[in-house]
N, C-alpha and C positions, 0 to 999 in steps of 0.2 A: 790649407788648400793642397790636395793630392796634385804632384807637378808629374807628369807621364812624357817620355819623348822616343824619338825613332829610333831607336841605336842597331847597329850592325850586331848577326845574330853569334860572331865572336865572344861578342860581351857577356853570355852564357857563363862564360869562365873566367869572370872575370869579378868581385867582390861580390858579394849578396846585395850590395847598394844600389848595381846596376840591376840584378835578376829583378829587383823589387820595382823598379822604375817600369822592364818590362813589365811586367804582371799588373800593374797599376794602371799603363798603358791598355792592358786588354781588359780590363774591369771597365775602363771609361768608354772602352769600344762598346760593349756587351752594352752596357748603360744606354749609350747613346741611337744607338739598334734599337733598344726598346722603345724611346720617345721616338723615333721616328715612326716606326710600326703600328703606335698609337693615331700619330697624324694622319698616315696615310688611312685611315680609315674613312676622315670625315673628307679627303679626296676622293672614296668613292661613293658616300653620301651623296655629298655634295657638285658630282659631278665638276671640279674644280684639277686644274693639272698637277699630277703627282711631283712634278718640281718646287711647284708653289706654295705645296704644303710640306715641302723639304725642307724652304728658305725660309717659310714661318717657324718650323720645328727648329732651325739652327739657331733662330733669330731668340727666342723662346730660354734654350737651352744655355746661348751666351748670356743671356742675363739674370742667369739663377747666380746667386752669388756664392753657397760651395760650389761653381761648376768645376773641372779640372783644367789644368795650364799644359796643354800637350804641344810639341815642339813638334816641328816634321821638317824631315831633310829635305831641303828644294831640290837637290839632282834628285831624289826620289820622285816627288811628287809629279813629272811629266811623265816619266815610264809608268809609274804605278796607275794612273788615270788617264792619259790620253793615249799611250799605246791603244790600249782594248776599246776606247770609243773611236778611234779613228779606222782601226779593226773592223769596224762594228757599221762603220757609217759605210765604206768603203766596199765594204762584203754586197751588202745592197744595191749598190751603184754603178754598174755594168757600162765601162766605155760606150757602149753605144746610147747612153739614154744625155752621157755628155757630148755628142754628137747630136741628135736630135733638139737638143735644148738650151746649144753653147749659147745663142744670143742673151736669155736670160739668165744663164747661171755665170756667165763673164760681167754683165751689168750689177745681179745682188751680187755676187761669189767675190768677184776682185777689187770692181771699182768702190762697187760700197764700201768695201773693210777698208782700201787705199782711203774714199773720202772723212771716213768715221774716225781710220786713224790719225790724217792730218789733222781733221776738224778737234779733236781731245788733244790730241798736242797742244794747238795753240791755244788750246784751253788752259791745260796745265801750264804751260809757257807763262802767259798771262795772269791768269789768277794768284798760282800758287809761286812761280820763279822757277821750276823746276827744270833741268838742264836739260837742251835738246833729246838728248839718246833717253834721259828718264821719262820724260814728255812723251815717246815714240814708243817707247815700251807700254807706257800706261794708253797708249791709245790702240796698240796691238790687244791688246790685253780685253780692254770691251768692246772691240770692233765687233767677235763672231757671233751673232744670234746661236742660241740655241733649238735643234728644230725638234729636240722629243719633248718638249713645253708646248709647243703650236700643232705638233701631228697628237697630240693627245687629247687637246682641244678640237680639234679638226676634223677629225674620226669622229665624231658625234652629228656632225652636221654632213649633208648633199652636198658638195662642193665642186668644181669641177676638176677633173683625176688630174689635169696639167699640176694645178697649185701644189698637192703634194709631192708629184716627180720634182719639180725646178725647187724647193722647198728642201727633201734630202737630198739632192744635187746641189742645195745652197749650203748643208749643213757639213756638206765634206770638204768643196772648195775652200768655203770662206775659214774654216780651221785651218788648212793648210797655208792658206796665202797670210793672217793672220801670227801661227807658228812661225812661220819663216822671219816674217818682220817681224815679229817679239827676238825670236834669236839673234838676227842680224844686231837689235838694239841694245841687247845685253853685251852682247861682243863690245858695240863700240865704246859702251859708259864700262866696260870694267879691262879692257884693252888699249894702251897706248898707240899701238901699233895697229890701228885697225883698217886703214886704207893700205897700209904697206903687208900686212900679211894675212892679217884676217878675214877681209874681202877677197880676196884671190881665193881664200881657201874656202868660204860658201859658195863663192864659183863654182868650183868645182867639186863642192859637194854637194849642188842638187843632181845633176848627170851621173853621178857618182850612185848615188841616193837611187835613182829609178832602175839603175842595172842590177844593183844588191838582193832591193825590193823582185826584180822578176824573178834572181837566180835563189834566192830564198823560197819562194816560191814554188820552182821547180825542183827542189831540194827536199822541201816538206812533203810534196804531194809524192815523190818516190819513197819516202821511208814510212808517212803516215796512211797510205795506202795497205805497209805490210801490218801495222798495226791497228787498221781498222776494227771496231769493234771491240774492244780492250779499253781498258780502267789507262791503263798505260798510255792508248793513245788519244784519250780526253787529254791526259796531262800535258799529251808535248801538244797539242795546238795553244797551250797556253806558254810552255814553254819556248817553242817557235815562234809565238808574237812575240811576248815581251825579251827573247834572243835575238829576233831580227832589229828592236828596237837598238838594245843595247851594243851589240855588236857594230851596227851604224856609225852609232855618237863615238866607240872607242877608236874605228877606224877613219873616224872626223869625214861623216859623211850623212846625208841631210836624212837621220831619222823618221823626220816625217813624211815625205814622199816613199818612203822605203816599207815602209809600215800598207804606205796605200796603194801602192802596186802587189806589196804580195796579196793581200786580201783580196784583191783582185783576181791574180792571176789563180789561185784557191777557190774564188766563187767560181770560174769559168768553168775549172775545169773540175775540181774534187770532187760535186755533187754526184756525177755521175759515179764515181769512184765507192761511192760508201752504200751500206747499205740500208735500210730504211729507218732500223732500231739506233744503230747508229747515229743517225744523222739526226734523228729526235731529239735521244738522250743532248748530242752536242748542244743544236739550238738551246735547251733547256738550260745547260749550264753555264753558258753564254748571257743568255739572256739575264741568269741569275747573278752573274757574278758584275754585269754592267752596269745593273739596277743597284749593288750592293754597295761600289764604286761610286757612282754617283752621292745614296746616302751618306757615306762618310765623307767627301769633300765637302757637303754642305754644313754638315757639324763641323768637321775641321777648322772650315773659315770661320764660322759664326766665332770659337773656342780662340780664333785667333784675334780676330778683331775685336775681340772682348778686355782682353788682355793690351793690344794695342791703345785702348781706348782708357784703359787704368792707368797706363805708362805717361800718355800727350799731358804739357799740359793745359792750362786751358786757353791761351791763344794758339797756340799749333793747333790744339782740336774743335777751335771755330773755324780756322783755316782750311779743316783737311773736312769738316762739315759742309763749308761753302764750297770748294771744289769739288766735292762729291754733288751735289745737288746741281753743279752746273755741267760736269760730264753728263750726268742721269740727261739733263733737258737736251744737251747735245746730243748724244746716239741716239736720243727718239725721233727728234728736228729731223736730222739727216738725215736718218731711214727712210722716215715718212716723204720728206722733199726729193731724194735721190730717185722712190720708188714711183712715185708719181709721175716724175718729172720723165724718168728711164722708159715707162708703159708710154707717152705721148709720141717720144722719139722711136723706140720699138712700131709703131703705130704707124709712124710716115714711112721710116723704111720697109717694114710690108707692104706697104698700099704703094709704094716707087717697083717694090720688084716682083710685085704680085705672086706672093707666096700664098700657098694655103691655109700655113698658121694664121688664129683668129687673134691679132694682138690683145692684152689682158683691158679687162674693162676697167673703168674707174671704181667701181665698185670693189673687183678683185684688187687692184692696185692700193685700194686702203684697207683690206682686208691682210694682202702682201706686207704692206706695212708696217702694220700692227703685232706680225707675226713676229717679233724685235725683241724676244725674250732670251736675257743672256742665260747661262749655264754652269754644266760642268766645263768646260771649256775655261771659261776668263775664269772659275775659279780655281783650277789647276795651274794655268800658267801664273795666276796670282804667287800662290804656294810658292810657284820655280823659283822666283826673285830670289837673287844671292842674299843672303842675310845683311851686306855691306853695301849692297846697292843703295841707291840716291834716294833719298826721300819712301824708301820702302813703306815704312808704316803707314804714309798718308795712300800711297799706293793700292794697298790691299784695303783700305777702306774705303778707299773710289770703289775698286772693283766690287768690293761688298755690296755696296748700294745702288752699283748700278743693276747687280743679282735682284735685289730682293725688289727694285722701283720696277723694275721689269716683269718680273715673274708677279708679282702683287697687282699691281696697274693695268699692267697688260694683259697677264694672264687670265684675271677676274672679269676683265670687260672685254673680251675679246668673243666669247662667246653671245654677248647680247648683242655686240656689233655685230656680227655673223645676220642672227636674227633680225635685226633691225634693217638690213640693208636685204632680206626676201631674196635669195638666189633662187633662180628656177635650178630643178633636181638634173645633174647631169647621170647619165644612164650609159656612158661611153662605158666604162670598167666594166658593168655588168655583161654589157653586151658584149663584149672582149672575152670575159671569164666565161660564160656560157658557150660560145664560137667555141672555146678552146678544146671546153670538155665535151662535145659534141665531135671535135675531131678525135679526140681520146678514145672513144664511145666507139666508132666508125672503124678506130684501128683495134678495140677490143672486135668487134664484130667479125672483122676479117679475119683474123687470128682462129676462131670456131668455122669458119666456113667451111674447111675440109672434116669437121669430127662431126659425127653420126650417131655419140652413145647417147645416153638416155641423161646426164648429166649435162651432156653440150647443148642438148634440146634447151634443156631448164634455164640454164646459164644465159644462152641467145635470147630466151625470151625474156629473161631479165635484164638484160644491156638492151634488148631492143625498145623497152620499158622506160628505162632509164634514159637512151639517147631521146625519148619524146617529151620526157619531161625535162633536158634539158634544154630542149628548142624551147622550151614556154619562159626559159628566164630561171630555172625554178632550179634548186638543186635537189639530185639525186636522191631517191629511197634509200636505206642500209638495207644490203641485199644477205643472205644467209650463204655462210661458208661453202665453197666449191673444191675446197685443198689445190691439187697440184693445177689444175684447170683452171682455175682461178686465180693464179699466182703466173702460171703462162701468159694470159690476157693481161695481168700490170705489168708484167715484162716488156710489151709489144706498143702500152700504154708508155711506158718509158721511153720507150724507143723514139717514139714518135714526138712526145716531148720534149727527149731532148734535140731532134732536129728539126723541130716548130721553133726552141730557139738556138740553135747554130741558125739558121736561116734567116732570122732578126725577126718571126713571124709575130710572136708575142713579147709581152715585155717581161722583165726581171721579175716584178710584184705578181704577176698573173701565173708564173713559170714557178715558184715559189709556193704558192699558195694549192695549185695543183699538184707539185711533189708534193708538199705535204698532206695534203687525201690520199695520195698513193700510198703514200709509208702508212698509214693507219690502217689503208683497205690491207697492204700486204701484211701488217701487225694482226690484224685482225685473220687472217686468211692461212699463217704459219704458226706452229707449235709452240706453246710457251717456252719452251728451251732450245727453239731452233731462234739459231745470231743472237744468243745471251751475250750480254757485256758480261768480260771476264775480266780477271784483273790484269794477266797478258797474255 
């Protein structure tokens, strides 16, 4: 059996026994890319979540019996995976929509992952004997739903737009409140000293944590500003996340809020900052590199709990089988009863304080529910586990199985649920995205009112065209190049978008989704070699 493990890239120079471990390492990477790339295929056959056919390919892959024995560092594994998703969740997630939404992103977001994680403790407690802090950790660990398993189901069906704001508003919260108490509980099972000096010292390193996270922030956006547009400064948005991560944890201060402020304070403000070609290529890279991330956690874990599973023997691994099967039924239990039970009480206090919000139906509320599919998340912090930790091996294969009972069960049936419970089609989003680009339209039009040539003619009657067909709902014709006039008009177009949102007029997803027409109309409307990525 080829054995492959993480080693520091020192070890370059260090015997050919290690070069060869690496290289053996990146053949089993290369490999395991390819089975996954496979599966994902009958995920888009089969209309099936691109998770679910990660957790079947891991599942698949751990059981071929040459697979390879790859080792990974747990301080690696939270930087190298959850920096860039929490990155990633958090970019999207604009203070104001946790404002608008705190009732239900404080009931799934905190109480739930609090309920989820007592309820698996005293599971672990119970079942297996496992010691409080390990118990707390294993229940931090499956508490987080994953939401790009349920937004990828979701997106297929009419839904109402609330469910997926409070949904990636659930999927940032509940990591971070989750992270916090896995860390807290690692401290205390591998710390003697943990009320006397390690609790002081997460005290004061979430406060600690939110100032970093802003001044990072406003650090990047001064230097990556001057490197906009360059090969160079792709590289430091990666470098300035997973720097702000690391920098964090050396100066013992809470990583993960630090991570979700600067992404934040980056989404407010950068967009404006960059230019269209830019800001494309980013997303692109982005997008590629968290999809990538993802794939190999789930081969990771399969590769490891495969290996765990040769080691037990066979009463420890009926053991760690039964308490796996009864976490699994627990974080379903609880989601489902927490979510129901949450929409009832949400329910009476709107109707005591006669707000506008429409409390969630019962319908949605087991739709909400069902949404319970874990991730890259609990399999990352899996990974983190000190190698000496308490009952580890039984650990990583709770969290295994609560991955794949989730992502398999849920995931698979989640879309018939949908179906079977007939939502009437909400038209709220559309009609939001259409307003918007009608005000677009309105401030292209003004913009040509004072020009007179024989191009502004042309150009007005095509925005006038275009503003009527987006009053119908409908979107917009591709109109034919205007050069510099036409590049005028997305400028005035920006403008006005971005103070549609400084204003709170629209939200994050609609504000997004319109930058991105623009970058294309303006891509489309400038010179192949006018704002080329260079290399610096």
């Amino acid at each position: 059996m080829a054995t492959a493990t993480m080693c520091p890239i020192s070890t370059l120079n260090q015997p050919s026994d290690k070069t060869g471990e690496i290289m053996a390492f990146f053949e089993s990477m290369l490999t395991l890319m390819l089975v996954a790339i496979f599966f994902l295929q009958f995920s888009r056959r089969f209309l099936v979540p691109y998770p679910t056919m990660l957790a079947i390919a891991g599942l698949i892959v751990a059981s071929i019996p040459w697979a390879p024995e790859i080792g990974f560092d747990p301080q690696l594994a939270l930087a190298l995976f959850i920096a860039p998703v929490l990155f990633d969740a958090a970019y999207d997630l604009p203070p104001r929509t946790l404002r608008q939404n705190w009732l239900p992103l404080i009931s799934l977001a905190a109480i739930a992952v609090i309920l989820t994680t007592a309820a698996v403790a005293f599971v672990g407690s119970a079942v297996a004997g496992l010691p409080i802090a390990a118990a707390i950790a294993l229940g931090a660990i499956v508490a987080p739903p994953d939401a790009a398993a349920a937004t990828a189901m979701l997106d297929r069906f009419d839904l109402p737009r609330r469910t997926y704001i409070v949904l990636k508003g659930e999927s940032l919260l509940n990591d971070a409140v989750s992270l916090l108490v896995f860390s807290a509980a690692v401290a205390a099972a591998t710390s003697p000293a943990f009320f006397t000096s390690v609790l002081p010292q997460i005290a004061l390193a979430i406060p600690g944590g939110l100032v970093f996270g802003y001044l990072a922030g406003r650090l990047y956006m001064i230097i990556g500003t001057r490197l906009a547009g360059t090969l160079g400064g792709t590289l430091l948005e990666f470098v300035a996340t997973f720097g702000t991560w690391v920098i964090a944890e050396r100066l013992h201060l809470s990583s993960i809020l630090a991570i979700v402020v600067y992404a934040m304070v980056i989404a407010r403000y950068m967009p404006e900052r960059q230019t269209a070609r830019h800001r494309i290529h980013s997303y692109s890279v982005w997008e590629a590199a968290v999809f990538m991330l993802n794939v190999l956690a789930f081969l990771l874990m399969g590769l490891q709990a495969r290996q765990i599973i040769l080691d037990l023997d066979a009463d420890r691994l009926y053991l760690a089988i039964t308490l796996a099967s009864a976490v699994f039924l627990t974080v379903v239990v609880v989601r489902m009863t927490w979510v129901i039970c949450s929409a009832r009480l949400m329910a009476l206090l709107m109707r005591k304080r006669a707000t506008r919000q429409r409390p969630p139906t019962l319908a949605m509320s087991l739709v909400d529910g069902w949404c319970g599919m874990r991730g890259l998340v609990t399999l990352a912090t899996a990974l983190a586990l000190p190698f000496d930790f308490p009952s580890r091996d039984i650990i990583l294969l709770c969290a295994l199985a609560v991955v794949l009972g989730t992502l398999i069960i849920q995931g698979l049936t989640l879309g018939p649920l949908i179906r079977w419970l007939n939502f009437p089609p909400d038209r709220s989003w559309e009609k939001a995205l259409s307003s918007a680009r009608v005000t677009l339209l309105d401030a292209a039009l003004a913009e040509l009112d004072d020009k007179t040539t024989k191009q502004a003619k042309i150009l007005r009657e095509v925005y006038s065209s275009e503003r009527d067909i987006a009053r119908e709902g409908k979107h917009p014709r591709e109109v034919s190049e205007m050069d510099e006039l036409r590049r005028d008009v997305i400028v005035a177009k920006r403008q006005t978008l971005a103070a549609m949102r400084r204003r709170d007029e629209i939200d994050d997803d609609i504000f997004h989704i319109l930058e991105r027409e623009l970058d294309w109309a303006e891509m489309a409307a400038s010179s192949p070699a006018t704002d080329e990525i260079v290399e610096s």
